[in-house]
DRENTIVEX-51528 format. One record per residue (C-alpha): residue number from 0; residue in three letters; x, y, z. Coordinates in steps of 0.1 Angstrom, whole numbers. Layout:
(NUM; 'Ala'; (X; Y; Z))
...
***
This chain:
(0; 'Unk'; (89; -427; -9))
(1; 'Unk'; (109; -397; 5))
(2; 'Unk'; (104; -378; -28))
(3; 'Unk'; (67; -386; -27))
(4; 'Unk'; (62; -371; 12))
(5; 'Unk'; (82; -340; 1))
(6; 'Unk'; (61; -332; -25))
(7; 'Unk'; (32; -336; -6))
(8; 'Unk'; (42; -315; 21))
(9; 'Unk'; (51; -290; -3))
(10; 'Unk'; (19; -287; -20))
(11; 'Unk'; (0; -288; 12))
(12; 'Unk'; (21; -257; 28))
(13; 'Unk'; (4; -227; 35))
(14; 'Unk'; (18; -188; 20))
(15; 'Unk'; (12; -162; 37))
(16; 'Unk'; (11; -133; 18))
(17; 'Unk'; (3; -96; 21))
(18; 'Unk'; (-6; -68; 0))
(19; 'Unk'; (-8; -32; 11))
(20; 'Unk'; (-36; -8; -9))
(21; 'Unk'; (-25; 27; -3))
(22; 'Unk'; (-54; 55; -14))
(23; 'Unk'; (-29; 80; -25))
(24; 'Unk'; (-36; 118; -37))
(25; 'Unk'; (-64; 136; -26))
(26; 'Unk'; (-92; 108; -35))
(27; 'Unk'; (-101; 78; -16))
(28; 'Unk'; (-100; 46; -28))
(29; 'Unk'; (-127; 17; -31))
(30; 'Unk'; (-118; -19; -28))
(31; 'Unk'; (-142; -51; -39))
(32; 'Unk'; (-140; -82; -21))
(33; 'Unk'; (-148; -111; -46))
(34; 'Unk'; (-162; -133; -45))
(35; 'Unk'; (-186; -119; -18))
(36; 'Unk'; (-191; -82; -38))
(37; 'Unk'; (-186; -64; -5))
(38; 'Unk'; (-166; -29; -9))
(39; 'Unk'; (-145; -12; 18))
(40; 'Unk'; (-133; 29; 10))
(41; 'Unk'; (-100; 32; 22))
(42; 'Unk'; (-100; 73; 29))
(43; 'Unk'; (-75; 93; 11))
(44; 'Unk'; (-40; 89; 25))
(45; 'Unk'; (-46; 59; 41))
(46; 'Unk'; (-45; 19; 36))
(47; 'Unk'; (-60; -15; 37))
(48; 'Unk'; (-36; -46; 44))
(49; 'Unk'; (-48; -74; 24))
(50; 'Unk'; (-39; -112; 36))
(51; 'Unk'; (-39; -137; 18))
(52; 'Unk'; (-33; -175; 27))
(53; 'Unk'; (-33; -207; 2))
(54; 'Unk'; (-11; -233; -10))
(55; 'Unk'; (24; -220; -32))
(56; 'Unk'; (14; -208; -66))
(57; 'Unk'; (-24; -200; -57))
(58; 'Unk'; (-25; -168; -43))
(59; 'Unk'; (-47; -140; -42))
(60; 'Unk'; (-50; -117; -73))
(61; 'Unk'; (-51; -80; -72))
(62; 'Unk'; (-66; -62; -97))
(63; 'Unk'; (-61; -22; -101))
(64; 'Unk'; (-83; 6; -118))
(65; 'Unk'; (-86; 40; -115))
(66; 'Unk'; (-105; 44; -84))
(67; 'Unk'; (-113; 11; -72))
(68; 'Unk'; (-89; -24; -63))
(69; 'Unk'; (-105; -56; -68))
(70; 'Unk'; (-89; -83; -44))
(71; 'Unk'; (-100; -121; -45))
(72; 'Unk'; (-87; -152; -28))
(73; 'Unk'; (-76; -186; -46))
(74; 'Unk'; (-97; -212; -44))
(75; 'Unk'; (-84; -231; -18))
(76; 'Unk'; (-68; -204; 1))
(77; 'Unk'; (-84; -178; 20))
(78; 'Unk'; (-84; -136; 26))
(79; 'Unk'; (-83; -110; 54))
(80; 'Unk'; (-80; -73; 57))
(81; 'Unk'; (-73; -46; 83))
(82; 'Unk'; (-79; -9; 84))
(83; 'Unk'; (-46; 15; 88))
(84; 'Unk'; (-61; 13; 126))
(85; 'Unk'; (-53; -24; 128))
(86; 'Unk'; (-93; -33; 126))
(87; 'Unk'; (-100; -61; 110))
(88; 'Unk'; (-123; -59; 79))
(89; 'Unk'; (-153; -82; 79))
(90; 'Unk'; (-148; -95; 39))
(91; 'Unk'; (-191; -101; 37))
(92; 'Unk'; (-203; -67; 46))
(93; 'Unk'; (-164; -47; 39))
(94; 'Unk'; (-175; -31; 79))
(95; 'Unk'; (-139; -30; 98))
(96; 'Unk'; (-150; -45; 132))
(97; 'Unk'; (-156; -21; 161))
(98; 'Unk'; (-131; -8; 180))
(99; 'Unk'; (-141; 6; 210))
(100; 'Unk'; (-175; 5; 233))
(101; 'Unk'; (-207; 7; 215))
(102; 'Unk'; (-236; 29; 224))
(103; 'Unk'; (-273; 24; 222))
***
């Protein structure tokens, strides 16, 4: 029975896991948010942080190409991101959230 309740708790644990994309050189960089399609240009010199949480072994997966990062979450798990500034990045339209008073 113990050996049953440590497995389960094991594969009900949560990893938290992060991933820096850095647009180096002189170009920005874009990245794709799958499953949702939304992109987000990280300018040149700067970075997104990528979060992902799930269960151990089901990560996210990063894919890399010249020019443009695809990032997706695991199917159970799920994904945030935040601008260099510390925004958060809203994953359905890839807008970081606003970060000061808004004018009309």
């Amino acid at each position: 029975m113990i050996g049953w309740v440590r497995d389960w708790r094991r594969r009900r644990a949560v990893v938290q896991e992060r991933v820096v994309v850095t647009a180096g050189g002189g170009d920005p960089l874009i990245v794709v948010f799958e499953p949702m399609g939304s992109l987000y240009e990280v300018p040149a010199g700067e970075c997104l942080t990528v979060g992902f949480h799930g269960r151990p072994g089901e990560s996210g997966v990063v894919d890399h190409w010249s020019g443009y990062v695809s990032v997706c979450f695991a199917s159970t798990g799920t994904m945030a991101a935040w601008t260099a500034a510390g925004a958060e990045t809203d994953l359905i339209t890839g807008c970081p959230e606003a970060t000061g008073p808004t004018t009309r």
